[in-house]
N, C-alpha and C positions, 0 to 999 in steps of 0.2 A: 544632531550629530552625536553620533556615542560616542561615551570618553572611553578613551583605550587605557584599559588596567596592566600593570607589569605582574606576570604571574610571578609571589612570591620563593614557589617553588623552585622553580628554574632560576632564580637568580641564590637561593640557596646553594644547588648544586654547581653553579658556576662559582661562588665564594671558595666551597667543598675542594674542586679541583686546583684552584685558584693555587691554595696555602699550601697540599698536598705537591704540588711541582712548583713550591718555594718560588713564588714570585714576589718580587718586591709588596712587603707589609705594607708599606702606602699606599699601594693600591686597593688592596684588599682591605685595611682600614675603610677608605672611603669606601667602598663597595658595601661593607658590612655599616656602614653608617645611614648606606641611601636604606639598607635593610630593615635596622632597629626603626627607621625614621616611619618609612610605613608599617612596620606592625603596631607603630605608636599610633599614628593616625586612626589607625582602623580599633583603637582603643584594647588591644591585647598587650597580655603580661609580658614583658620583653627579658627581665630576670634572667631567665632559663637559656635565654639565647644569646643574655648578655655572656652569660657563663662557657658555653659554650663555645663562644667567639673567644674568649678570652684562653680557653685549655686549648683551642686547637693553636692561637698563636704562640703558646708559651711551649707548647711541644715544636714544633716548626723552628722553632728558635735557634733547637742543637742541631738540628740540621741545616739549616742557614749558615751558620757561623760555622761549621764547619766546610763550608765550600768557601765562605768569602775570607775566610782568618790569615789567608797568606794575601790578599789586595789589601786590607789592612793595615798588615805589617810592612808590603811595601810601600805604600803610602808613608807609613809614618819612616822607616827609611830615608824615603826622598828628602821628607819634611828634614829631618836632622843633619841632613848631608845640605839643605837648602841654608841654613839657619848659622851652619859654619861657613861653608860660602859665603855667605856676605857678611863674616866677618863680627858674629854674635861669638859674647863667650855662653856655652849652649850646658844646662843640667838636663836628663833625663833623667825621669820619673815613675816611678811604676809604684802602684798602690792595691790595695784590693779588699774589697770590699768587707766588711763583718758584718751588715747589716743590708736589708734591702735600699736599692738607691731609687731616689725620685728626684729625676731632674728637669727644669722645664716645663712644670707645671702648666702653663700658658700656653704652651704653642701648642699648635692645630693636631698633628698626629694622636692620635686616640681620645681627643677631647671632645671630639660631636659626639662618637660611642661612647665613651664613660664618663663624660663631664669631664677628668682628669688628663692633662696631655702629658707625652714624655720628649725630649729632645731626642732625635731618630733622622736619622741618614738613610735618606732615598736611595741614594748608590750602592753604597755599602749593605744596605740593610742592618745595619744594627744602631744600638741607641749609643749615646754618646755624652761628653758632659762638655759643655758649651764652655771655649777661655773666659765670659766673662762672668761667669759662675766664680770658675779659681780664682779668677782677679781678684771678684768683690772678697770671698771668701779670706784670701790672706793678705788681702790690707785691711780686714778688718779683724785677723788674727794680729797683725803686726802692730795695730793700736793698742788690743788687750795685751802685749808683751810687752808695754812701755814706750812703744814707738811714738815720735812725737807727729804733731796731723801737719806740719810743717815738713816735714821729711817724706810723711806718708805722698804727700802733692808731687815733691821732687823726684822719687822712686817710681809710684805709679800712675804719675799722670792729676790734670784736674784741668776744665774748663779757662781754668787762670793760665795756665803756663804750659799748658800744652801734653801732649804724649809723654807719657811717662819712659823708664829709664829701665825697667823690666816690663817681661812683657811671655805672655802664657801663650800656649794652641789650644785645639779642643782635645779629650782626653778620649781615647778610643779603646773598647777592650781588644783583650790581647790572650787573654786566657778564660773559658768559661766559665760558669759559678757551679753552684749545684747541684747535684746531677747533670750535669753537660748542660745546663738552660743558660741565657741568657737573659730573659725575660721571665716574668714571675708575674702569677696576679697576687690583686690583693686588695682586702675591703674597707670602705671606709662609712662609717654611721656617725650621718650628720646629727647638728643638734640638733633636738627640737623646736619646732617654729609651732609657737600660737598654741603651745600646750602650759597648763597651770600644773599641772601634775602627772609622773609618772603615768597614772593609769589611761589619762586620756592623751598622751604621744600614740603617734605609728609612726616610729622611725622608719627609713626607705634607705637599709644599705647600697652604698656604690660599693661597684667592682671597677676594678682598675687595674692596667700595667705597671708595673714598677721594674725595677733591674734586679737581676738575681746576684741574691750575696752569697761572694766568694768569687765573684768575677773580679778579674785584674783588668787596669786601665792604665795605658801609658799616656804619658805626655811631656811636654817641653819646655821648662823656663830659660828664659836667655835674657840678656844682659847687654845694653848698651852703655860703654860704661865713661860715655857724655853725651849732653844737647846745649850745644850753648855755653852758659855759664855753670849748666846745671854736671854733677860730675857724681860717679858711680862706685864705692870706696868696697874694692876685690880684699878683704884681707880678714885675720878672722877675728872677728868681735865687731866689727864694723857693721856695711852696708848687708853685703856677702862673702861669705869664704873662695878664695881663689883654689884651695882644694879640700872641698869637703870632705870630713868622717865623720864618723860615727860616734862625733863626744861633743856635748855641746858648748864648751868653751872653745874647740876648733872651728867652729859654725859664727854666721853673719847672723842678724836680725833678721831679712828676708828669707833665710834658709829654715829657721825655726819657725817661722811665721808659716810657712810652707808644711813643715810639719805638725805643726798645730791645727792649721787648718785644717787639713785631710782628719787629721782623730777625731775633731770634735763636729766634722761633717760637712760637706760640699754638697750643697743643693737646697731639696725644700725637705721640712719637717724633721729638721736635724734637732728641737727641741724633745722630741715624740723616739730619739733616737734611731734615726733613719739616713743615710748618706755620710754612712761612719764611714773610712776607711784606713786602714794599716798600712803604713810606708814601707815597701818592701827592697825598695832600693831608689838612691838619690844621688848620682853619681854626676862628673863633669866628663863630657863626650867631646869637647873641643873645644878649643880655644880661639879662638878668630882675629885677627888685625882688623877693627873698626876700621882704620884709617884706608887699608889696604882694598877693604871690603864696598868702603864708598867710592874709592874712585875704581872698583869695578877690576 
């Protein structure tokens, strides 16, 4: 029986049309993965098509988001009209980026193609930063600001005592970066494995997605402000401020932790200075009755 080969051509030009009439990148990621997978097999340079694959999704980018940027906004919308409804006291968040962002390193979207994944929304089509990114991120700003890890449990949660007392969404852009990109590549040179010296390395750069800086990303903290025994202190220098400004004696613990976070970075390779971002506004969007909110 002959084996039946896939002509790689044909399945190029179906990739080609694919991103050109903006169809969702997940698909076309996978598409482009079954691609690189046999040029690999058949033992040819993938490089050039890595790259390729990468300029044509970072272009497609500004055009994507510019169709989907208003289902986004109503989404998040819905979300802050959701979040008062039942009775959250609710911060909106907006940030934006100075730096390229790498978030999600681990999950599947672009990681059979580049080794490297990014957190990325099939619906939507664009990338995203996951709530437990900002979680971890500012409670472990809110330790570096003196917080005590007794507190940190009560605020945001732990295995011991249960859901925590604040509590994030995921962060969605809202304004391009760029040049109109949302998406950006960008290379990364591993170490050397099994070389004694400079001379006898051949590093093998990745290419990779990242988020393009100077995108803006909104998002949600809200506030439960009891569970139990456990309780939630709105006032300023305490837990959080019940109305935030712009000075940081009028500001709670978790408000500054919140801003610390974002500066010194949300995501992966914030050491390397990467997933910086600049608070562009941090304001309270409603107030809610817990009480009122639970019995519906």
């Amino acid at each position: 029986m002959q084996e039946e080969r896939i002509d790689l051509g044909s399945l190029r030009q179906i990739l080609d049309q694919a991103v050109t009439e903006g169809t969702s990148f997940w698909s076309y990621i996978a598409l482009s993965s079954v691609h690189l997978s046999l040029e690999k097999s058949e033992q040819k340079g993938v490089e050039k098509l890595e790259r390729e694959t990468l300029e044509k999704l970072v272009k497609a980018s500004a055009r994507t988001f510019t169709v989907n940027r208003m289902k986004i906004e109503k989404l998040l919308e819905e979300l802050e009209g959701a979040l008062i409804s039942l009775g959250y006291e609710v911060r909106r968040v907006r940030a934006k980026l100075v730096s390229r962002g790498l978030f999600g390193v681990s999950t599947s979207f672009g990681r059979v193609a580049f080794d490297i994944g990014l957190s990325f929304d099939p619906i939507l089509n664009a990338p995203f930063i996951p709530a437990s990114t900002i979680k971890g991120a500012v409670r472990s700003a809110y330790i570096s600001l003196g917080g005590r890890e007794e507190d940190a449990k009560r605020l945001f949660g732990s295995p011991e005592v249960g859901a925590g007392l604040v509590g994030f969404t995921d962060a969605y852009p809202v304004e391009a970066g760029e040049k109109g990109y949302i998406l950006y590549p960008d290379v990364l040179t591993p170490h050397y494995r099994g070389a004694r010296t400079e001379l006898e390395a051949q590093p093998v750069p990745v290419t990779y997605l990242c988020v393009a800086p100077g995108t803006s990303f909104q998002f949600y903290v809200y506030f439960v402000p009891e569970r139990g025994e456990r309780k939630l202190k709105l006032e300023a220098g305490s837990d959080a401020a019940a109305e935030p400004k712009p000075e940081k004696s009028a500001l709670g613990l978790v408000d500054l932790a919140v801003l610390y976070a974002l500066y010194f970075g949300v995501g992966a390779k914030t050491s390397a200075g990467y997933s910086a971002l600049r608070a562009e506004s941090y304001e309270r969007v409603g107030r809610g009755n817990w009480a009122r909110g639970l019995r519906g």
